[in-house]
C-alpha positions in Angstrom: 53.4 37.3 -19.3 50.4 35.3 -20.8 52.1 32.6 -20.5 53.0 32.9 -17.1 49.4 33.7 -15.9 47.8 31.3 -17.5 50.5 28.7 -15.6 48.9 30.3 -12.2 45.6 29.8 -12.8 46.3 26.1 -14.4 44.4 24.2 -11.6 41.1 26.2 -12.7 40.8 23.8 -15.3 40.1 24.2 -18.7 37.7 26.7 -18.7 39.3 29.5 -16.7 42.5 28.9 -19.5 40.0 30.0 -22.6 38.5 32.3 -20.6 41.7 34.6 -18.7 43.6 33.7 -22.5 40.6 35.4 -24.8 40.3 38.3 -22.6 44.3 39.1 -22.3 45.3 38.6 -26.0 42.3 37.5 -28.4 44.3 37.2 -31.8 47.2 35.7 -29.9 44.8 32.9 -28.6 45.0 29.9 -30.6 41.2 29.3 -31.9 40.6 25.7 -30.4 40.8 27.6 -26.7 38.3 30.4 -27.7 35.9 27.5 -28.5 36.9 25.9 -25.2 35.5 29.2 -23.9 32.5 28.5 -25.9 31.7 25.6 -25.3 32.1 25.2 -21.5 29.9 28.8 -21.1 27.2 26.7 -23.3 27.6 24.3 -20.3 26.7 26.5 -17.8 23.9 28.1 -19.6 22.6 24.3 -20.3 23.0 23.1 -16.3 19.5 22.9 -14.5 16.2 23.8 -15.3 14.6 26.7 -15.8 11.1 28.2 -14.2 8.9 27.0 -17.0 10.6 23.8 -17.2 10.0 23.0 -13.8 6.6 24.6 -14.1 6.1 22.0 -16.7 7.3 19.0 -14.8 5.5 19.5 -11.9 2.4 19.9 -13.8 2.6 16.4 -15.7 3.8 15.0 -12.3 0.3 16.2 -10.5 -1.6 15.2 -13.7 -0.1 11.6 -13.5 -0.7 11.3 -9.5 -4.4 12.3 -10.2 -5.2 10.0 -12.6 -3.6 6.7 -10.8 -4.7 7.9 -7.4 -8.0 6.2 -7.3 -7.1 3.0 -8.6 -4.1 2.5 -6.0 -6.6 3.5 -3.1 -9.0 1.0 -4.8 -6.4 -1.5 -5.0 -4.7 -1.2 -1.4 -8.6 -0.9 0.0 -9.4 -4.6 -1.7 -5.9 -5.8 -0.5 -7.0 -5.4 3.2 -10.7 -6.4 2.9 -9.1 -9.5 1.1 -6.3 -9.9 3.9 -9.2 -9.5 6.7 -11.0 -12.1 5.1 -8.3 -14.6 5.0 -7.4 -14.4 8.8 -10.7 -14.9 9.8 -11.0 -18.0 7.7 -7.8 -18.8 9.1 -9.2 -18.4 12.8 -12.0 -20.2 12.0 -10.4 -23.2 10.5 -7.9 -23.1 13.3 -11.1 -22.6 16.2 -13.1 -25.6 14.6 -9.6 -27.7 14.8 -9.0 -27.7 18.3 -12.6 -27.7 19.1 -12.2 -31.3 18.1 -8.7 -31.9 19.0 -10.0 -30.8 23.1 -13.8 -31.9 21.9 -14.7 -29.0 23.8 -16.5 -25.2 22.4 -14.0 -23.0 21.3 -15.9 -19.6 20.8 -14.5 -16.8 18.4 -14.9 -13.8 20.5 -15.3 -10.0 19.2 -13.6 -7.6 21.1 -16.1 -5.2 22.9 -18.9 -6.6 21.2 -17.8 -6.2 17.6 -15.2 -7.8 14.9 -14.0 -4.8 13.8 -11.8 -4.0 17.0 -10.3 -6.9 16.8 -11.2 -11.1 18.3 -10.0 -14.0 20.7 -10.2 -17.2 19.7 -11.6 -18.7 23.5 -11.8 -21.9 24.8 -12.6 -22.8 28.8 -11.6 -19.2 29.7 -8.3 -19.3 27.6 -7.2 -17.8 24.9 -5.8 -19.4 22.3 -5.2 -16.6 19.6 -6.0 -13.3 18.8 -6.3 -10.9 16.3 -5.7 -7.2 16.2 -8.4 -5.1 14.4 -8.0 -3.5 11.2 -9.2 0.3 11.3 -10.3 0.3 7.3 -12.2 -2.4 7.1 -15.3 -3.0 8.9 -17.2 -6.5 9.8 -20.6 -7.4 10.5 -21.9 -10.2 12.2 -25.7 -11.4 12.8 -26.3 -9.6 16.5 -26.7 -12.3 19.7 -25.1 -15.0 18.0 -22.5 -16.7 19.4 -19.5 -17.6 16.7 -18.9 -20.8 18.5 -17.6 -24.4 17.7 -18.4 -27.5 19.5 -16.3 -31.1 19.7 -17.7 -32.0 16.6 -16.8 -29.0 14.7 -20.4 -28.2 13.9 -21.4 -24.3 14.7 -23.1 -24.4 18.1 -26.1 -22.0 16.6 -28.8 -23.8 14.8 -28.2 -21.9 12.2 -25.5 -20.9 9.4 -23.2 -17.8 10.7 -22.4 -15.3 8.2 -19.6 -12.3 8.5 -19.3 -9.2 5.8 -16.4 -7.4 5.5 -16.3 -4.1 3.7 -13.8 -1.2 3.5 -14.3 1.3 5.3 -12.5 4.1 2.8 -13.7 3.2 -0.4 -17.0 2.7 -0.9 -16.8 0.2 -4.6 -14.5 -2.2 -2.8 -16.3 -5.2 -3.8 -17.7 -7.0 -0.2 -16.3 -10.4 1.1 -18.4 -12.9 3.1 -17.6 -15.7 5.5 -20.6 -17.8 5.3 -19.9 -21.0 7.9 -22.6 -24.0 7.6 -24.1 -25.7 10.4 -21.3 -28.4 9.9 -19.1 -25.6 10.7 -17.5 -25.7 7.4 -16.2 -21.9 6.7 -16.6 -20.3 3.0 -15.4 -17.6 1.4 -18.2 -15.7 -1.1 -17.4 -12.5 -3.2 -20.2 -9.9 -3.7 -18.5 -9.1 -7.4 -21.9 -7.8 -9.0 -22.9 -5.1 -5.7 -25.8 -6.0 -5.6 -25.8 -6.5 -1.3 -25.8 -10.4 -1.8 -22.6 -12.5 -1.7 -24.1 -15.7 -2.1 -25.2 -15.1 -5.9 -22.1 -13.5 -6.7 
């Protein structure tokens, strides 16, 4: 009969063999199944984790995401002040080309009166290119001065024109200046020792 039941219940796998074998007949039960039994109830005590394992984990996981938090956000906040910086030089560079290519003014316009929502680069009424805004970082410009390039290239203010871009999340985010020359010439200064002043670095 033991041997007919544990044919019926075959497709339970090894486990359920030991298992219906040790509790029908334990001296009859050859000893290599009864540590089948052994071993595969081990198993199931040993699958998953328990309460204060997971306590654990999730405790050196939040430890881990404070301590790296700060830097990434530093990092990804320098990224976009940096990537900012670049497509303005970029629109500049490209403005002061085909101010000389039509040798006609090819302005840089701010949208609604300030860089940070976005600019058109603007030449007889048309535009050439624009640029969406980026919400996180914020740009300054000197206030009534036209960014502007004639058919020499030269900046149509008497003056050099100087932008500062900053982020606008995290405050130690070193600040990036586009300082253009009178010849028009655009320049990119870093503000690496905070001090307000890009031009000494």
């Amino acid at each position: 009969m033991t041997a007919e039941l544990l044919g019926r219940v075959s497709v339970f796998g090894t486990c359920a063999k030991a298992a219906l074998a040790t509790m029908l007949d334990r001296a009859s039960v050859p000893a290599h199944a009864s540590r089948r039994a052994v071993t595969c109830h081990a198993l199931r005590r040993e699958r998953g984790f328990t309460m204060s394992e997971m306590m654990v984990s999730v405790g050196i996981v939040a430890i881990l995401a404070a301590v790296a938090a700060p830097p990434l956000l530093a990092m990804v906040a320098a990224q976009r002040v940096k990537t900012a910086t670049f497509d303005l030089y970029s629109a500049m560079s490209y403005a002061r080309s085909e101010a000389i290519k039509r040798n006609a003014v090819v302005t840089i316009a701010p949208r609604n009166g300030a860089f940070t929502n976005g600019y058109d680069l603007v030449v007889g009424g048309s535009i050439l290119r624009s640029q969406m805004a980026s919400p996180e970082v914020s740009i300054s410009a000197p206030a009534g001065v036209a960014l502007a390039f004639d058919g020499y290239g030269r900046l149509t203010a008497p003056t050099r024109y100087q932008l500062e871009l900053t982020s606008g999340t995290v405050g130690t985010t070193p600040k990036r200046c586009l300082v253009i020359s009178t010849t028009g010439r655009p320049s990119i200064q870093v503000d690496n020792n905070h001090d307000g002043n890009c031009i000494n670095g």
